[in-house]
N, C-alpha and C positions, 0 to 999 in steps of 0.2 A: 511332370517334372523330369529332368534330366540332367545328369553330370557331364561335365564336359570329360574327353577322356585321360587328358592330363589332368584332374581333378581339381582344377583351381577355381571353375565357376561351377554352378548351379544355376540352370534356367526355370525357370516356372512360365505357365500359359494359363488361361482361366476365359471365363467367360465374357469379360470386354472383351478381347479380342487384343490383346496387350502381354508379350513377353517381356518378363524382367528377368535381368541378370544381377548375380548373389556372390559377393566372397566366399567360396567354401570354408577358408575358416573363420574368417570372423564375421559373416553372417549380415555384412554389408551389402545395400543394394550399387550394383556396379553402375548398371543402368539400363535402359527398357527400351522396347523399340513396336513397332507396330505389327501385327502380325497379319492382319486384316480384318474384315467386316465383320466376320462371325466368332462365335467361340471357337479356342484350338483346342483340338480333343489331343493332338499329338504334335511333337517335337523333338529332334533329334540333333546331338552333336555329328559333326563330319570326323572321320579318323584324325584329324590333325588339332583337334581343337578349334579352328578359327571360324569356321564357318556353323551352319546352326540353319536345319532346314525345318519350314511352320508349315505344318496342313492348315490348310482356312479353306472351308468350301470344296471346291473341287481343284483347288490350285495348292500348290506345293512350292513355297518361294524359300529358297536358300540363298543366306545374305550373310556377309562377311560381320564378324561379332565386332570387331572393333572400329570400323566403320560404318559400320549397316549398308554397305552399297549390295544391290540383288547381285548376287553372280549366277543365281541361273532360277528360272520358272519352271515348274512342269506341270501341265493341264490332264483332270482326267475328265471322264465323264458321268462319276457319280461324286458325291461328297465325299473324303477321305476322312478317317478316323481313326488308321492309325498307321506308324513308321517305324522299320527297324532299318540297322544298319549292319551289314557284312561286315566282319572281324578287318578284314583286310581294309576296308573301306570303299571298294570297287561297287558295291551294289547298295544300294535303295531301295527296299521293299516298301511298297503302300498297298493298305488294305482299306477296304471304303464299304459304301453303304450297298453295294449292291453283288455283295459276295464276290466281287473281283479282286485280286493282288495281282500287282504290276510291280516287275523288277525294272527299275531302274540304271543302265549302268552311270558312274562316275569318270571325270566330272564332267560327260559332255552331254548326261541324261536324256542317254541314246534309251529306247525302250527294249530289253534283251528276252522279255516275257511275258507275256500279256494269259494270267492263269483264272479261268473262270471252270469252276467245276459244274454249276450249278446255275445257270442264269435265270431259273422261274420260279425259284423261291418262294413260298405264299408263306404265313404273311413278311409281308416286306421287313419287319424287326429280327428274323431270322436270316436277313440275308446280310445283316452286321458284320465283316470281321474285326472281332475288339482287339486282338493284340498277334503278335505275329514275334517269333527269334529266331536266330541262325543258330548252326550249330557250332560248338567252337571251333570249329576247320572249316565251315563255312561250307560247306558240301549242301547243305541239309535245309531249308525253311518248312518252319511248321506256324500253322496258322489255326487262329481260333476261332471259330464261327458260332453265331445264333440261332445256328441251324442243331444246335447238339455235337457239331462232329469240331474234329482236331485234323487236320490233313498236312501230308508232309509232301516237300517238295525237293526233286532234284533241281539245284539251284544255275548248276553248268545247263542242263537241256530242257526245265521248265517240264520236266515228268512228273505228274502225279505219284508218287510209290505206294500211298498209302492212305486211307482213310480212316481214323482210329472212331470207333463207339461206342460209348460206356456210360456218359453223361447223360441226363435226362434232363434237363435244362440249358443255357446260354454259354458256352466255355468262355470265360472273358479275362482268362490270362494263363499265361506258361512259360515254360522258363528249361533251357536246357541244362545237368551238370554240368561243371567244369572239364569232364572228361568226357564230355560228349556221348558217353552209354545209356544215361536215364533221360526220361521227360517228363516235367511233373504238370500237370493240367490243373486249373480254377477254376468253376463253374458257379452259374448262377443256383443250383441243387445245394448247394451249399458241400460241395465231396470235391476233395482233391485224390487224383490218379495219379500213379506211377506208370510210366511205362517205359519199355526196354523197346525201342526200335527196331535196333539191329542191322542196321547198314552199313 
């Protein structure tokens, strides 16, 4: 699920393969629209509120909320599973099944980064990334893998800076302060980590 950023909808996605849209405050369904074939692991508001992009499969369609027309498609080549969006709204990060994240630019999702650390991953459920954030200046993407690690990304040159390891199980969420100094990691170990970056 996801708020839009002027907080008047609520989007949800589930396993038909069907997004509904939600009054945030009165908990009304606005109304739904197709997402595609498969279940959506992820979904994201665009910075302005009206558009609204669905991972389905290895396809990323972003479609106008109040009309549902596509305004743009992006193809990868493994299944995607999950999506963050840059503060400013300029970038699109997708993380998929096959330990790759792709930065996306906005809105003409030109591809500005194409970041694989690790392409042999064994076994293949390790090479998940479950969730991925920016940091609040937007410098910074750090992503979570089922590999164990946490890895941070220069988001202007697509530089790896960092690999963080601490975790003994699956990271499958994070989240930066508001002040952009800390980073706090979820794991399938069941242990949440602090960390101070420092860039």
């Amino acid at each position: 699920m996801t708020y839009s950023p002027d907080g008047m909808l609520l989007a949800s996605a589930g396993n038909d393969g069907m997004v509904r849209l939600w009054e945030a405050g009165t908990g009304e369904q606005q109304g739904q629209m197709i997402g595609g074939a498969y279940a959506i692991p992820a979904l994201v508001f665009t910075s302005n509120s009206s558009d609204l992009a669905v991972a389905n499969g290895n396809i990323i369609r972003i479609r106008q909320v109040e009309s549902q027309r596509f305004v743009l498609t992006l193809s990868g080549e493994g299944p995607f599973y999950s999506l963050a969006l840059s503060p400013d709204g300029h970038v699109l990060a997708s993380g998929d099944s096959h330990n790759t994240v792709v930065l996306w630019g906005l809105p003409g999702g030109d591809v500005l980064h194409k970041l694989t650390p690790n392409p042999g991953i064994d076994p293949p459920q390790a090479a998940l990334v479950w969730h991925m954030a920016f940091s609040p200046d937007g410098r910074l993407l750090a992503s979570a893998g089922g590999d164990k690690t946490i890895r941070i990304w220069d988001v202007s040159s697509g530089e790896l800076l960092v690999t963080l390891t601490q975790h003994t199980a699956a990271v499958t969420s994070l989240a930066f302060s508001t002040d952009g100094l800390w980073l706090a990691t979820g794991s399938l170990d069941a242990s949440v980590v602090l960390w101070r970056p420092g860039f």
